[in-house]
N, C-alpha and C positions, 0 to 999 in steps of 0.2 A: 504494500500500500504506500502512499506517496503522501505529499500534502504531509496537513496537520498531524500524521500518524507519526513523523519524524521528528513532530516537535513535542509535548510532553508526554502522548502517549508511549512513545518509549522510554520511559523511566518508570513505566507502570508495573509494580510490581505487588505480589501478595505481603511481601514484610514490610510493614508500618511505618510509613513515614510521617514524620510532625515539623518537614521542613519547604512545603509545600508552599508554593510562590502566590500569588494573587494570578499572575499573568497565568502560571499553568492550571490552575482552577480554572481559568476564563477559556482557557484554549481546550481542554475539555467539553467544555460547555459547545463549546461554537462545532465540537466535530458533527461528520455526518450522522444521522442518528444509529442507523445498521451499525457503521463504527462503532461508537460509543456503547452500542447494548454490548457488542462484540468483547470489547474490552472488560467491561463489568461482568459476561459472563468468565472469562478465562478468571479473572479478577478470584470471582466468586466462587469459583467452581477448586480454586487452588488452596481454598479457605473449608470451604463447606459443601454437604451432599445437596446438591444445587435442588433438590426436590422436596427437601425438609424444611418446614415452620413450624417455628414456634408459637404456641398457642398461649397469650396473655390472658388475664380479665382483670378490669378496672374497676372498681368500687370507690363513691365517694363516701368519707367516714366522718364529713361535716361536709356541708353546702351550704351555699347560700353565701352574704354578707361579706363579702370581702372589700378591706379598701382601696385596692388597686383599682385603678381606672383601664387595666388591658380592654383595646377595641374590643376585642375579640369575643369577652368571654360572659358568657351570659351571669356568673357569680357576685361578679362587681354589684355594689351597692351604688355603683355612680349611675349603672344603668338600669332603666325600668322595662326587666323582661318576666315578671312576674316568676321570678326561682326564689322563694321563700328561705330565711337564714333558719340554720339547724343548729343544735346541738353535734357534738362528739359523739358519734355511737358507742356505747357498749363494746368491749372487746369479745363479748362470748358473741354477740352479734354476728360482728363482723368474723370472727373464725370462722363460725357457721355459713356463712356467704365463701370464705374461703375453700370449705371442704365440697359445697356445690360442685363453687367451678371447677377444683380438683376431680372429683367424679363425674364432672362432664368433657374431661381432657385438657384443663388447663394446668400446666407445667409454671407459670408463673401468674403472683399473683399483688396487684398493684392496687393500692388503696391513696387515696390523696384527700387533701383538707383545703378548703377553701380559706387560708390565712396569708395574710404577710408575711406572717410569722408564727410558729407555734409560740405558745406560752410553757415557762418553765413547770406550771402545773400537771399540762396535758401530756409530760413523758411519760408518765406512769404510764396511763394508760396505752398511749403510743406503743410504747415498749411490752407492753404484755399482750396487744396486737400482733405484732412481729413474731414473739415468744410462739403466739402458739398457732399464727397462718405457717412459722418453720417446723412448726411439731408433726405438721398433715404432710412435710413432705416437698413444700412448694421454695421456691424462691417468693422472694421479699421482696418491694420495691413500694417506696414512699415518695407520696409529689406536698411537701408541708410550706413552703416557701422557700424564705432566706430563712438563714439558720445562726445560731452560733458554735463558736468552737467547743461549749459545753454540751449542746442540742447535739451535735454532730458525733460525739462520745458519746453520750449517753445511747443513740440509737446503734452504734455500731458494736457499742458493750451488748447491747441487746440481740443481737445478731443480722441487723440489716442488712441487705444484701446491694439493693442497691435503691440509689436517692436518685427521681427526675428533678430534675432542673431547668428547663429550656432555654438556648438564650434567644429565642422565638423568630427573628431574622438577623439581618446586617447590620452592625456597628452604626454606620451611619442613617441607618431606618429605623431605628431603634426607636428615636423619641417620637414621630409618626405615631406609635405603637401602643406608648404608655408613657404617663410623664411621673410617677410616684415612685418609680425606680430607675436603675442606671444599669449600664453595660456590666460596670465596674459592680455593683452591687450583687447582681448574676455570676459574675467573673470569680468574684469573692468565696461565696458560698459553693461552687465547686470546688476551689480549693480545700475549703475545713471537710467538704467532704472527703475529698481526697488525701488529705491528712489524716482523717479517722481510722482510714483503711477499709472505706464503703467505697465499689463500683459505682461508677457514675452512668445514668441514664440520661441524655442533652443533646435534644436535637432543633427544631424549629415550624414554623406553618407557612406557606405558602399561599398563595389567592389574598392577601392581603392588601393589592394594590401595591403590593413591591414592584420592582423594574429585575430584569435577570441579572443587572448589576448586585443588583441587593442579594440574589440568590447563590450566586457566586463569590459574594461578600458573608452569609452564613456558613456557607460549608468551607469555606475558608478560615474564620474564625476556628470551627469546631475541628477542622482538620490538621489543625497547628497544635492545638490542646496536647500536651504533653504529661500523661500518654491520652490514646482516643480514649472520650468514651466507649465505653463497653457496649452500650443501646442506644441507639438515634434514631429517634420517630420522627420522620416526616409525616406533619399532620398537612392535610386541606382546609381551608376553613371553612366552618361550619356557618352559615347564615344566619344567625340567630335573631328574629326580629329582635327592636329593641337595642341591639350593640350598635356602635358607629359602624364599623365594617360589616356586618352582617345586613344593614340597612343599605347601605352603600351599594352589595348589590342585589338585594333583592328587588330595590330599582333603578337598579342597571345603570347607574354611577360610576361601577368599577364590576370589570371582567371575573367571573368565576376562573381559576386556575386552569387552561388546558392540560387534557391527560397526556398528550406527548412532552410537556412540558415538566409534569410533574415527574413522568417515567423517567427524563432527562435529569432531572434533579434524584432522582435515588439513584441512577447507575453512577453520577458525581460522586455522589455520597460512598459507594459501594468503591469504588475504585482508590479514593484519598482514603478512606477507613476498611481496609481490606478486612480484619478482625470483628469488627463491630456489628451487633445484628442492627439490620436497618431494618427497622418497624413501620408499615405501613400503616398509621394512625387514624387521625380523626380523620371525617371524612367520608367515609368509605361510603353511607347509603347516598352519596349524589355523585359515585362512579360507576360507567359501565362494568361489569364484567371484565370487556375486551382493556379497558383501560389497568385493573387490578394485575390482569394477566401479564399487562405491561411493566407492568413495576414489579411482577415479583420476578420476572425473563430481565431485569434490568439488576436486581439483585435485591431486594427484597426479601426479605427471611422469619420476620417476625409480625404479628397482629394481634389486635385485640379481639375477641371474638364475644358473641352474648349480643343479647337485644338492645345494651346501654353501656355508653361510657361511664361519664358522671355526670351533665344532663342531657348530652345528646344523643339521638339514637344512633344505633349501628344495627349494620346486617345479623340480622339471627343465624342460630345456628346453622339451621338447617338450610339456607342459602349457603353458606360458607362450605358446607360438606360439599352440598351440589357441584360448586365452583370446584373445588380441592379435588373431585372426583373427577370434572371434564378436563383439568390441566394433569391430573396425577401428582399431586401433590398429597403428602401424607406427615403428620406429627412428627415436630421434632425431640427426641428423646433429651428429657433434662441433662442441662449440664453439668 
């Protein structure tokens, strides 16, 4: 092959690199598409049984009330999308939701709080959440906010396995985005997680009304991160009446994300983080089929599965078998 394949795709390799240019992120981005699936698959295929996913499920264990202003998300208290503020669930609760999704084939299991911040009170509980979704078997993985370096111990003495964190898109799109937090703020809190000695989960959304500058501007970011994260979801964003961006386009203000585009953003993804399960996230009930197929042929490896995020819908199971059965896709065994 000629062209672009002799400029950064040849350095494309399966061991890890965290010294990844802007310009060769960009030059990715811009190859043929064929190309680019091409490379993600060799990519992928030298990492992983390129037919195996991982099957997530996401539980929220507080909703509601958050002070963040993220466009995005229907939680925020700045926005009026009628999501009512909860309490903290119960930990026998929440296990109980745990061993579900366990006995429905989920190998991981992800719980998230609608905070800024935990509060020093809510470890306990926390922690005896983790204690016993690890006791069923499953991986562990928490979305609580910013954290501290106390928070950050505390959850990892507990056994955490790994903390989302997203830094949602690009540096410079950031404030776009949310004005009650910073790059640096995000930047931060992976670190004490990474000092804990908790796997990091941190990837970003798309359809935001980004530019593909911007998107080559996140995976850029995330691909420099020393070392990768371990999980990167590539979400879509979800329209949620009520949010800024979700209003933006459900009247047609700003473009929903195309599926070639987003396939083009996980084989990125897939290529600069050859290790890392790239999780096909939010999103998923306003994608075809043909588009899912795209992204998991692009390198894709991990999903959330169940009828619900934390309030958004997702494809039910038994769509997701159907799908999993027409591509031949089959469970991937815990790690």
């Amino acid at each position: 092959m000629n062209g672009p394949v002799n400029g950064p795709v040849a350095r494309v390799s399966p061991l890890p690199r965290t010294d990844w240019s802007r310009e060769e992120v960009a030059g990715l981005f811009a190859l043929p598409f064929a190309d680019l699936l091409f490379e993600a698959q060799r990519v992928h295929r030298a990492v992983f049984d390129p037919n195996a996913v991982q099957r997530s499920r996401l539980l929220s264990v507080k909703t509601g009330g958050c002070p963040e202003d993220c466009g995005y998300c229907a939680q925020s208290s700045a926005h009026a999308t009628g999501v009512a503020a909860s309490k903290l669930l119960d930990a026998d609760a929440v296990v109980e939701a745990a061993r579900r999704a366990r006995d429905s084939g989920a190998t991981r299991f992800c719980m998230g709080a609608a905070w800024r911040s935990p509060k020093d009170r809510d470890l306990g509980r926390l922690a005896e959440m983790v204690r016993g979704v690890r006791a069923l078997g499953l991986e562990t993985c928490m979305t609580l906010g910013m954290l501290t370096e106390r928070q950050a111990a505390a959850l990892a003495e507990a056994g955490l396995d790994y903390y989302n964190h997203n830094l949602d898109t690009s540096p410079d799109y950031y404030g776009r985005i949310v004005s009650t937090r910073s790059y640096a703020d995000r930047l931060e809190t992976l670190g004490l997680v990474r000092k804990a000695g908790i796997r990091v989960c941190c990837g970003g959304i798309v359809g935001m009304g980004e530019s593909r500058d911007d998107r080559i501007g996140l995976i850029h970011a995330l691909a420099t991160l020393a070392p990768h994260p371990e999980s990167v979801p590539i979400n879509a964003l979800v329209p949620i009446a009520g949010t800024p961006l979700g209003d933006a386009v459900r009247e047609g203000r700003q473009p929903a994300i195309d599926g070639i585009e987003l396939a083009r953003t996980v084989a990125v993804a897939r290529i600069t983080m050859p290790r890392a399960m790239v999780r096909l996230s939010a999103g998923r009930t306003g994608m075809s089929d043909e588009t899912q197929a795209l992204c998991f042929l692009a390198g894709a490896n991990s999903l959330f599965v169940g009828d619900r995020l934390l309030t958004a819908g997702n494809p039910g199971i038994d769509h997701d078998e159907e799908l999993f059965a027409r591509l031949g896709l089959y469970p991937m065994e815990a790690l």
